[in-house]
N, C-alpha and C positions, 0 to 999 in steps of 0.2 A: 847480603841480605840478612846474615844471622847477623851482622856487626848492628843491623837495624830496630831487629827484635832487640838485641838485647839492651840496647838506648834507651827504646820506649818500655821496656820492662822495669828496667832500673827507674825511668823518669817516673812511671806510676806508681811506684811501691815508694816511692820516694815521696809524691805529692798526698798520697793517701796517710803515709807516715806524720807530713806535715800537717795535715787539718785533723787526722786524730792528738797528735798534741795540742794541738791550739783550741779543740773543744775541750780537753781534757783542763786547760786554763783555764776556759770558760765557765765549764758546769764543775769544777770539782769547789772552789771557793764557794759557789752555792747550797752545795751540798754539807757542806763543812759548817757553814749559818745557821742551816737549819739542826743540826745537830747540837751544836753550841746554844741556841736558842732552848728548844728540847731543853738542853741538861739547866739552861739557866729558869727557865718554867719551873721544872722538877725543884731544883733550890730554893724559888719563892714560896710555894705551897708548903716543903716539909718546914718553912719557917715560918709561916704562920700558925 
């Protein structure tokens, strides 16, 4: 019974591991745009 727990313990911590990295690919390149964008805004204006 504990060899049970600990299968499905490891499998969850494991698949929860897995979709936190895989959002982490997803929304961090987004995040990254809009910030690069931001900074490249910022650089049009003080050159006008």
């Amino acid at each position: 019974m504990s060899e049970l727990i600990k299968d499905i313990t490891t499998m969850s911590i494991s698949y929860v591991l897995f979709w936190f990295v895989i959002s982490i690919l997803i929304l961090y390149p987004k995040l990254s745009k809009r910030k690069i964008q931001k900074r490249i805004n910022k650089l049009n204006q003080s050159n006008k």
